[in-house]
N, C-alpha and C positions, 0 to 999 in steps of 0.2 A: 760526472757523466753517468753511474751505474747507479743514481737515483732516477731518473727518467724512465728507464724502463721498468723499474717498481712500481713509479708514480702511474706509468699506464697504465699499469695490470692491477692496481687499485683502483684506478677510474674504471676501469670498461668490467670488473669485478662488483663493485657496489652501484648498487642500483640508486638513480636519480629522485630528489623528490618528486613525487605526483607520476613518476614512474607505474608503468601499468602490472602487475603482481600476476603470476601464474593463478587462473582461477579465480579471480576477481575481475578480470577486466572481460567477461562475456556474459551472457545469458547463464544464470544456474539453473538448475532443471525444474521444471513445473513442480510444485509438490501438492499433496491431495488434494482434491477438492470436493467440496459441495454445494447444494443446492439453497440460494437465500432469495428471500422474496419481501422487492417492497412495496407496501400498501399506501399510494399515494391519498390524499385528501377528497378526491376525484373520484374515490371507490377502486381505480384499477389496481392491479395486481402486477408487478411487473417483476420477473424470474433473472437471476442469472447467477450462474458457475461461479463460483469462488474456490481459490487456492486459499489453505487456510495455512497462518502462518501462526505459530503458537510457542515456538521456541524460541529465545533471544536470538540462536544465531541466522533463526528465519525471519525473524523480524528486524536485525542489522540490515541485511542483505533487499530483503522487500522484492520489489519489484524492479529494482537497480539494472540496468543494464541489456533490458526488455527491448526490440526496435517497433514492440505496436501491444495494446492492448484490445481484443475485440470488445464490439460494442455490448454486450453482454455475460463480460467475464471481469472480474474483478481479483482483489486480493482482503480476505479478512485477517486483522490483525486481535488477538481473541485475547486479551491481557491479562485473562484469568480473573481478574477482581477491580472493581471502578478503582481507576486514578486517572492523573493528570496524563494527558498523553500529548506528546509531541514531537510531532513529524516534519521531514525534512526531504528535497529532491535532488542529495546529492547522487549523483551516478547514475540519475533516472532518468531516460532519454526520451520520454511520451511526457505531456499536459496529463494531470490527471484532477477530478475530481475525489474529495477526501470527505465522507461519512463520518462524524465523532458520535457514537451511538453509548445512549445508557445503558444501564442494567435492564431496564424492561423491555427494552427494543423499540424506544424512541431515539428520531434522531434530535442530537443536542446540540450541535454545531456543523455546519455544511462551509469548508472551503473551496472553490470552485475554480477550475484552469491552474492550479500550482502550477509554478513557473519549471521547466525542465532544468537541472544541471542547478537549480539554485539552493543555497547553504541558508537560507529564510529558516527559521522555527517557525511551524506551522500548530497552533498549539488548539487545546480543544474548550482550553477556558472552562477548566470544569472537570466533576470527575467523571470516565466511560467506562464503560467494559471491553468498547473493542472499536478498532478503526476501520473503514470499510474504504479500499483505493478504487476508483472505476474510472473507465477512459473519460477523459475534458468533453465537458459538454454534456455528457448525461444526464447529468441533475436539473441542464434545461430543458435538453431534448422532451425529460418524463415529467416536469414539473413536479420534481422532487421540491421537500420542503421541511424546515423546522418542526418537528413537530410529528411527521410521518412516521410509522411503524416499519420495521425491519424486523421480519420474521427467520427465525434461525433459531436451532437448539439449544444455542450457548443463552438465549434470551427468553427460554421456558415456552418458544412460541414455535415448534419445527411445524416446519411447509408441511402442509396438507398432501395429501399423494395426489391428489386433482386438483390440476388450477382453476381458477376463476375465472 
């Protein structure tokens, strides 16, 4: 009989798998951002905010746990050097479309609506320099495309101080 009440206080003491973690299971705080701009095929010029993520433990984390992305704010993912990059939506609770951008600031691969909450490898087929998250739908909204330039520092190309 005086294992039972051990056995409880083990259970209600260790935490369950997929159990939710202090500090994991909410929004982590914005972290820096700046300004990217992509140069569609079209000639336009289209701006937005990015949180730049540069450090592994900001790029485990991502955009995880986010309840909305606005329509012109993204997340850059900067890998420091082209490789193979691949991404996934576990713990992300918005559609997102995903930019797989070269070293010159073309894009190399466009995935588009990733599935919320899904454990999918979403790969870039190829080497990048950095991955670019922006909310579902954008890449049709601006007729984004293979091929289009992604202006930003990391890519030798910073925004001009006046848009276009």
């Amino acid at each position: 009989m005086r294992r039972r009440p051990l056995l409880s206080f083990l259970l209600i003491a260790l935490p369950l798998p997929g159990a939710a973690q202090p500090g994991v299971d909410r929004p982590q705080p914005r972290l820096p951002t700046e300004e990217l701009y992509i140069l569609t095929r079209d000639g336009r010029r289209h701006r937005f905010v990015v949180e730049m993520a540069v450090d592994p433990a900001q790029q485990m984390i991502g955009l995880m746990f986010r309840p909305s992305i606005g329509p012109d704010e993204g997340m850059l993912f900067d890998w420091g050097s082209p490789r193979e990059s691949s991404m996934w939506m576990r713990n992300t609770l918005v559609s997102l479309d995903m930019l797989f951008i070269a070293a010159d600031g073309r894009i190399h691969r466009i995935a588009e609506r990733a599935v919320p909450l899904s454990l999918e490898t979403i790969s870039s087929r190829g080497p990048v320099r950095a991955t670019l998250e922006l909310a579902a739908g954008t890449v049709e909204r601006l007729g984004i495309r293979v091929g289009d330039r992604v202006e930003h520092r990391i890519f030798n190309a910073a925004p001009a101080a006046s848009g276009r």
